[in-house]
C-alpha positions as CSV (number, residue, x, y, z in Angstrom):
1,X,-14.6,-9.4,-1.0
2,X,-12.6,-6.5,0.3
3,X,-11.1,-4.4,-2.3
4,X,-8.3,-1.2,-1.5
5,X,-8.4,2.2,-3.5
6,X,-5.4,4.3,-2.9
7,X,-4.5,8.0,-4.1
8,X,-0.9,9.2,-3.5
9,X,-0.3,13.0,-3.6
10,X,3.1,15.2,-4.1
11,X,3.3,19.1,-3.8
12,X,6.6,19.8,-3.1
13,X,8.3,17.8,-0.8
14,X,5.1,16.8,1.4
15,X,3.1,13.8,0.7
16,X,-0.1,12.5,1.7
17,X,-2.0,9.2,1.0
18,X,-5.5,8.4,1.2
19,X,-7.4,5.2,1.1
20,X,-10.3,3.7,1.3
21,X,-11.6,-0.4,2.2
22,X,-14.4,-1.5,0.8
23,X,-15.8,-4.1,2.3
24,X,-19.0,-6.2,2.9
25,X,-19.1,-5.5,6.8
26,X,-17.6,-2.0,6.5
27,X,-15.9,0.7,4.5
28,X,-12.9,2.2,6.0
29,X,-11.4,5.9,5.0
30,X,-8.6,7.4,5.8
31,X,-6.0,9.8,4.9
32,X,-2.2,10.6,6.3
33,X,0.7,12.7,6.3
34,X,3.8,10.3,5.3
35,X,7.3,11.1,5.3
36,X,9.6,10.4,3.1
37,X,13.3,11.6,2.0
38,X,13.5,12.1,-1.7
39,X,9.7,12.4,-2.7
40,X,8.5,11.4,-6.4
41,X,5.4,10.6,-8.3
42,X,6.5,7.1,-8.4
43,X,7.8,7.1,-4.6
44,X,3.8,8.6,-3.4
45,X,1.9,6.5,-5.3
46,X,3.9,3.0,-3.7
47,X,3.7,4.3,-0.5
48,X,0.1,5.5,-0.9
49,X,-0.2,1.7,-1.3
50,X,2.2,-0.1,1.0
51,X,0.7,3.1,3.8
52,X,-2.5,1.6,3.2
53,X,-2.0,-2.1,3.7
54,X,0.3,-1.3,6.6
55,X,-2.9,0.2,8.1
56,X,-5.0,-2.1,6.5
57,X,-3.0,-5.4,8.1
58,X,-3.1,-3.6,11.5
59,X,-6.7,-3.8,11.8
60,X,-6.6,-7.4,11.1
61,X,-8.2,-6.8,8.1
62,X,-7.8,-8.5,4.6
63,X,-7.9,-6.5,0.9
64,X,-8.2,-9.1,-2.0
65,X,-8.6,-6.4,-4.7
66,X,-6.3,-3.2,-4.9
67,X,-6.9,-0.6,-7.1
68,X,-4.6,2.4,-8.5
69,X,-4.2,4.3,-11.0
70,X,-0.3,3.4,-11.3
71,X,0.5,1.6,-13.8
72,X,3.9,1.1,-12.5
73,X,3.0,-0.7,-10.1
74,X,0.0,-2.6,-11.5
75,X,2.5,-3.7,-14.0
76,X,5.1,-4.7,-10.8
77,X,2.7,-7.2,-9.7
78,X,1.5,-8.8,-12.9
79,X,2.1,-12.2,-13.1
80,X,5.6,-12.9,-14.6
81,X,6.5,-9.9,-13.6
82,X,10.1,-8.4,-13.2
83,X,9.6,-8.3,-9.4
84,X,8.4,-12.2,-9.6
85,X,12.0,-12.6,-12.1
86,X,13.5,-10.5,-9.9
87,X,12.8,-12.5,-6.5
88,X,12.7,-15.9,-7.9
89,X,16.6,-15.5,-9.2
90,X,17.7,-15.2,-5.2
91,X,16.7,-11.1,-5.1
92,X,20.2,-10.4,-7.3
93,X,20.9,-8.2,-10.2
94,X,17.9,-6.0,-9.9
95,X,20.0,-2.5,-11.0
96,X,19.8,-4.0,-14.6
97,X,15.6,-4.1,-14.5
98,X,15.4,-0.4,-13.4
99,X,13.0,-1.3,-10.3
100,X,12.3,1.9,-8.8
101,X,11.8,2.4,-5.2
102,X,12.9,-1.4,-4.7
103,X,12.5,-1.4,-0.7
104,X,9.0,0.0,-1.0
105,X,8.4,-2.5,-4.0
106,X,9.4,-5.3,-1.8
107,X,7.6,-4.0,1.3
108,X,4.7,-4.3,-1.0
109,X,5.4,-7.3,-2.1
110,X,6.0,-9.1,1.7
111,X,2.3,-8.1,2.5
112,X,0.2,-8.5,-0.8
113,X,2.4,-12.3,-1.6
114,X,-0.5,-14.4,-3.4
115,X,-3.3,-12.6,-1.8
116,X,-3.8,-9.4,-4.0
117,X,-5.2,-8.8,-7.5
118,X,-3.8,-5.9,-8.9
119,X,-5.9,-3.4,-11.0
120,X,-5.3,-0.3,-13.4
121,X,-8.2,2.3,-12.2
122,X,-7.5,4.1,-15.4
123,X,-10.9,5.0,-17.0
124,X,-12.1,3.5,-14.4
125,X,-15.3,6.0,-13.1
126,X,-15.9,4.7,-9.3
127,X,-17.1,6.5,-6.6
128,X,-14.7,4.9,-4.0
129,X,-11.8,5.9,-6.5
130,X,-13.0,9.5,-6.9
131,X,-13.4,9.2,-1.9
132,X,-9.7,8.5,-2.3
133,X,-8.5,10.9,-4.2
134,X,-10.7,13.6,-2.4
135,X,-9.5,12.4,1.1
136,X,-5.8,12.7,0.0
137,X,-6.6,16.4,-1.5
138,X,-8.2,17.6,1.7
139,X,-5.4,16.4,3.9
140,X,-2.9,18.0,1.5
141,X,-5.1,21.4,1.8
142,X,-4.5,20.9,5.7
143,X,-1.0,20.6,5.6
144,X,0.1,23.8,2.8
């Protein structure tokens, strides 16, 4: 089983991501720089994710299990979901759920369709969670 831990990080208007794959074969790790116009907690953390399967999917690789601390977008991907609502009633309407971000939500949603459990890393003490927020801090160090 494959699982995905991702760390988003804002300081100012820079961003950086970090991951890590966990796998059976091998363990991946990265970190990047990633651009975006009008940064937010909310906008890092989605594209910490959707930079990760991006990467992730490029390698021909598959992630079954994702992990963030986000409970935005845990909640985004629950079953019965307002994303779920929000795409089974033809993709209209969506300004009167308050989906943030709702490109990067659907970007998400286009690559993790059936395939991804979603899980809340809150509390959650895990050395691979602990690898991805360290690789997004050292990046951010190289940057500022």
């Amino acid at each position: 089983m494959a699982k995905l831990y991702t760390s988003g990080l804002l300081r100012g208007n820079k961003m950086v991501v970090g991951f890590v794959l966990e796998s059976e074969q091998e363990n991946y790790y990265e970190s990047m720089v990633v651009i975006h116009p009008n940064p937010s907690n909310i906008t890092v953390e989605l594209l910490a994710v959707l930079t990760a399967l991006r990467f992730i999917r490029s390698q021909n690789k598959e992630v079954e299990v994702l992990y963030s601390n986000m409970a935005y977008l845990i909640n985004a991907f629950r079953e019965d979901s307002l994303i779920d609502n929000w795409l089974e009633n033809n993709q209209g309407g969506y300004d009167s759920l308050d989906i943030k971000e709702i490109n990067i939500i659907e970007s998400i949603y286009n690559l993790a369709t059936g395939s991804i459990c979603f899980i809340n890393t809150d509390g959650i003490s895990n050395h691979f969670v602990k690898l991805a927020d360290k690789l997004a801090e050292k990046r951010m160090n190289e940057i500022t």
